[in-house]
C-alpha positions, 0 to 999 in steps of 0.5 A: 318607616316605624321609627319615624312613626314611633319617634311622631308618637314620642313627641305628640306625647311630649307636648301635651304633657305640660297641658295636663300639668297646668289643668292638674295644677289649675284643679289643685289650686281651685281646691286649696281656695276653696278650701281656704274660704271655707276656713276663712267662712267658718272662722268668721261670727254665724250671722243668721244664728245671730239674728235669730237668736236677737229675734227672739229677744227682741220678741220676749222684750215685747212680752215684757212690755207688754206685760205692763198692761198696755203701759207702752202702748199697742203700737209699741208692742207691734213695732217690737213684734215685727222686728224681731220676726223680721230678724228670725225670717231674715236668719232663715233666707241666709241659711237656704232658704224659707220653709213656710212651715217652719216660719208659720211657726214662728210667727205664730209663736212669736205672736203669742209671746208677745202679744198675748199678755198684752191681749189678755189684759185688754179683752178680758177685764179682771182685776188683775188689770187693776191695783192699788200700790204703794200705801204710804204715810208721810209723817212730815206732811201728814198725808197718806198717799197711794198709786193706782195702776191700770189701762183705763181712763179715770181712777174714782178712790174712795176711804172708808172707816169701818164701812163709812165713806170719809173720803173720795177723789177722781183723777185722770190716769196718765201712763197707767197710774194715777196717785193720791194724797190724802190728808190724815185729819180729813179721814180720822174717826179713831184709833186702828189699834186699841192698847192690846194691838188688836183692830178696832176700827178698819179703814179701807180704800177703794177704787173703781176704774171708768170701764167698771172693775173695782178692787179694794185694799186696807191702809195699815192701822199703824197708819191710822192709829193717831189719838195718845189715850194713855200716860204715866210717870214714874220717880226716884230719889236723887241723893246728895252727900256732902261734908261740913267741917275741916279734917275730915268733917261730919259727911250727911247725905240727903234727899237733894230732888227726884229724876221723872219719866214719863211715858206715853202711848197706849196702854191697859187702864189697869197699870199703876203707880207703886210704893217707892216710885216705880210703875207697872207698866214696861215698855213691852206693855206700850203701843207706842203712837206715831202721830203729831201731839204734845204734852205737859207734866204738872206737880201738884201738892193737893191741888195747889200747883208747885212746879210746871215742866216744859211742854214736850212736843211729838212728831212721829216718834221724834220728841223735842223739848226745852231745858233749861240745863241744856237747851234743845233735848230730843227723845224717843216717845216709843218707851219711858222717856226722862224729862227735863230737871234743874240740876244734873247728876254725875251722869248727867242725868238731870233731875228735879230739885227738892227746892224747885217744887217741894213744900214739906211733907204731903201728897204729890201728883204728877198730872200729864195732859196729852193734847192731841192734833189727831182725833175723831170729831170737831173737838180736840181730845186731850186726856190727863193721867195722874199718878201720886206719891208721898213725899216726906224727906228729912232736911239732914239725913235721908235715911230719915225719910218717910216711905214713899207710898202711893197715895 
């Protein structure tokens, strides 16, 4: 009877031992999925610090908007606002949930950075909500130009030489700016700059915005420093040497003419011409004018007139003349600038010939006039200078030739 019972024991114990293997099996299998979706989530990109991290750089987006002094527009900054925290709050809910606290915190934060700038500007009105940028002179149109930049409706601009109104203009400001052209010759009351680079005359603009702020700002004196009150010339013999006979000859040489340069700008009264031609003044001494003028070199012997150049015409610093060697020449009035002549050089240099102008021996004045298109009052300026030598050359021999003093 116990076999029997032994035997129903045995095979009890038989059948349930494939249950157990298929639950062990079934466990085995739950846990090596799960282990695979683990791997398989941590493999994957980290969706909530994503959209954390572009919540807050779509919140500092906002502070840079905002920080163009409303430039975008309070509704634009809001919108900004909202999407970034609405991508922090959504990071948070994928992490586990929301914690009050820490989004408070957030949206506080994010309020701030964006919105704060924006607030400053608006509630408090200081200057700083208001400039003038951008002080420009466009030499080819004669015009100085400026932008206004601010949050408000109208810009009122007015100019000033030395305290003195010369100018005013209102304009409507359109995406936070206004910009104005003014026309040189409506403001000029005279040079900036006098000859030694110190201010003599201040021109000022300034701006008052329709909600009451004012700022001001001074217009470089290079911009305003348009009237030429100083020229001079300077000389040098030309010598020519030829030969006359067969085998060899008698070689002669002679004074054949003179080169010029002139110069033009500003400069102290106290240079001068010197013995033999030259001038005292260099380039470093000039301050050159970049304006619109012209101007046109005579040759006197006493006060008969005996030779005329091309008038030279400026722009800017850009000089342009006619010669009647080579056409259309182009220079640079910011130094001594080499005129025109009747003949050239080896080099090229062309210079003026003895036949063109001179009438024996005497006093020659070489006379400048600048007319100027800029200057102060209804009358145009022109100033004359005048720089003089004696010229006495031998028609055979140059080394016979009198000294060249000034006279």
């Amino acid at each position: 009877m116990s076999g029997l019972l032994d035997k129903a024991k045995s095979a009890s114990s038989d059948e349930k031992t494939p249950t157990e293997k298929k639950t062990q099996s079934a466990t085995l299998l739950s846990k090596a999925n799960t282990a695979n979706a683990v791997v398989v989530q941590q493999d994957g990109p980290d969706i909530p610090m994503i959209l954390n991290i572009a919540g807050w750089v779509i919140i500092v987006l906002g502070a840079i908007f905002s920080l163009q002094g409303g430039g975008f527009g309070l509704i634009v900054v809001l919108i900004v606002l909202a999407l970034g925290i609405g991508s922090i709050v959504q990071s948070q809910r994928m992490t586990g949930g929301i914690s009050p606290l820490k989004t408070g915190i957030s949206v506080a934060l994010a309020f701030v950075i964006a919105v704060g700038p924006y607030a400053a500007i608006m509630i408090v009105p200081t200057n700083a909500s208001m400039a003038v940028t951008e002080v420009t002179i466009d030499e080819d149109q004669d015009v100085i130009s400026f932008v206004v930049r601010g949050s408000f409706a109208e810009a009122d601009a007015k100019i000033y030489a030395d305290g003195i109104e010369v100018w005013s203009g209102s304009k409507s400001m359109s995406n936070d700016r206004a910009s104005f052209d003014v026309s040189i010759a409506t403001i000029f009351q005279g040079n900036s700059l006098d000859y030694t680079a110190n201010v003599v005359k201040e021109y000022t603009i300034e701006v008052e915005s329709s909600d009451g702020q004012k700022v001001t700002t001074n217009i470089d004196p290079d911009f305003t420093t348009r009237e030429v009150l100083n020229s001079a010339t300077r000389v040098s013999k030309v010598l020519k040497t030829s030969t006359s006979g067969s085998g060899g000859g008698t070689t002669s040489t002679v004074t054949d003419g003179i080169t010029i340069e002139a110069i033009v700008g500003l400069f102290s009264p106290t240079e001068s011409e010197q013995d033999g031609g030259g001038h005292t003044l260099d380039n470093l001494g000039l301050i050159p004018v970049t304006s619109d003028y012209s101007f046109k070199m005579t040759i006197k012997k006493g006060s008969s007139t005996k030779y005329v150049m091309p008038t030279v015409t400026v722009s800017g610093l850009d000089a342009q003349w006619s010669s009647s060697l080579t056409g259309t020449q182009y220079g640079k009035a910011n130094g001594w600038l080499g005129m025109p002549g009747t003949a050239s050089n080896d080099q090229s240099t062309e210079y003026l010939q003895k036949d063109d102008f001179y009438d024996g021996s005497g006093c020659y004045t070489f006379e400048i006039e600048v007319t100027n298109q800029f200057y102060p009052g209804d009358t145009p300026t022109t100033y004359t200078s005048a720089n003089s030598w004696e010229l006495d050359w031998h028609p055979e021999d140059s080394t016979q030739d009198g000294e060249m003093t000034t006279c």
